[in-house]
C-alpha positions in Angstrom: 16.3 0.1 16.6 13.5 -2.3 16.4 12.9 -5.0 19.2 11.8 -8.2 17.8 10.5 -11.7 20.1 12.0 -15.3 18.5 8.6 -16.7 19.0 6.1 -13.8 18.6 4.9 -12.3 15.4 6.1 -8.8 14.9 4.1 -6.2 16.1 2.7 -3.2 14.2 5.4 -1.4 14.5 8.0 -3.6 13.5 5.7 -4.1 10.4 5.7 -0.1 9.5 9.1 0.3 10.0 10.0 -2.6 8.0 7.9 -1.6 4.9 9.9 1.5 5.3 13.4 -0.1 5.3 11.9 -1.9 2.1 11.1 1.7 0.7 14.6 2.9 1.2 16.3 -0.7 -0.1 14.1 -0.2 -3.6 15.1 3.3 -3.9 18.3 2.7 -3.6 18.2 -0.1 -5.9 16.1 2.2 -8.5 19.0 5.3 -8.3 21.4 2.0 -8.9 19.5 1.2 -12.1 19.7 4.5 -13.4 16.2 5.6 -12.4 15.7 9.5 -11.7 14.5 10.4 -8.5 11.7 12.5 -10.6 10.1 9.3 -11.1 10.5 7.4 -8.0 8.9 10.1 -5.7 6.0 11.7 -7.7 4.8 14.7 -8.0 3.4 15.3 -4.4 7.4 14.7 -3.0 7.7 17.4 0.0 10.0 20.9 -0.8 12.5 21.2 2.0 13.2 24.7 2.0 16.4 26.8 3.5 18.0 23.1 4.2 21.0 22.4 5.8 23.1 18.5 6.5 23.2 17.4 10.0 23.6 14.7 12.6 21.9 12.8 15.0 23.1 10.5 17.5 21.9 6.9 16.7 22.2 3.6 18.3 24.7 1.5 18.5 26.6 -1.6 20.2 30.2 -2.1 21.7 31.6 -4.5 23.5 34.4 -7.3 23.0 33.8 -9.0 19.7 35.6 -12.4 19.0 35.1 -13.9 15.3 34.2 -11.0 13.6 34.8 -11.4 9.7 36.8 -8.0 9.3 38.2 -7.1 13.0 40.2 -9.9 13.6 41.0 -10.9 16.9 39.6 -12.2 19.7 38.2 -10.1 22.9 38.7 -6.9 20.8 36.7 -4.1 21.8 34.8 -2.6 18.8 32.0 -0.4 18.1 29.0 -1.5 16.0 27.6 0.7 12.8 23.5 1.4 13.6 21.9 -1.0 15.5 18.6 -1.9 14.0 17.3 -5.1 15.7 17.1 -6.4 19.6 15.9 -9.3 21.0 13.9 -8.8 23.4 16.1 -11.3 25.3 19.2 -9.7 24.3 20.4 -13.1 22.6 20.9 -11.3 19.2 21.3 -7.9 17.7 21.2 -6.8 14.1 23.5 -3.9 13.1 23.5 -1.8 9.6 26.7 -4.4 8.6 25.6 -7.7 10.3 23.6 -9.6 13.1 25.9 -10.1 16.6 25.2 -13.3 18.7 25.2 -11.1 22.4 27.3 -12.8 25.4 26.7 -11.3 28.7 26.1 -7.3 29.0 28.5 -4.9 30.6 28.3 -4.7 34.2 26.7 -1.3 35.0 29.1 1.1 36.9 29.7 4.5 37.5 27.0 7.5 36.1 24.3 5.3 34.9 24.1 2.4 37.9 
């Protein structure tokens, strides 16, 4: 997840990681086209050696979502694919599917107040 300020300019960070993002997006795109991977990552791409799938925990949102274009409803609690972009103000949030306008955060209760 990247924080990003309305009114700043982004800061290294945000710049890295979104040159990565844009990596990823014209990869995808080449594989899309028909492009091997052979000639996409060169001849000095990494071996991963005695590999196996797994998964990580990543960021996310949930909260009561009114107006959402494919979980109709209004007040209906959802969870959020990745999250990938914060306000700093925590006035907007950009997921993996789409960006969120944020309302008020949960009140804190419980194990982590």
């Amino acid at each position: 997840m990247l924080l990003f300020n309305q009114h700043d300019e982004p800061d290294a960070g945000f710049v890295r990681e979104m040159e990565r993002l844009a990596a990823l997006v014209a990869d995808v795109e080449g594989i899309h086209r028909g492009v091997l991977p052979e000639a996409m990552a060169g001849d000095d791409a990494p071996i991963l050696d005695r590999w196996i799938l797994a998964r990580r925990a990543v960021p996310c949102l949930a909260g009561l979502s009114t107006g959402h274009p494919r979980l109709a409803g209004e007040n209906r609690l959802i969870g959020t694919s990745d999250l990938w972009l914060l306000s700093k103000d925590h006035s907007w949030a950009r997921t993996l599917s789409r960006w969120y306008r944020l309302g008020r955060p949960a009140e804190r209760s419980g194990l982590d107040a």
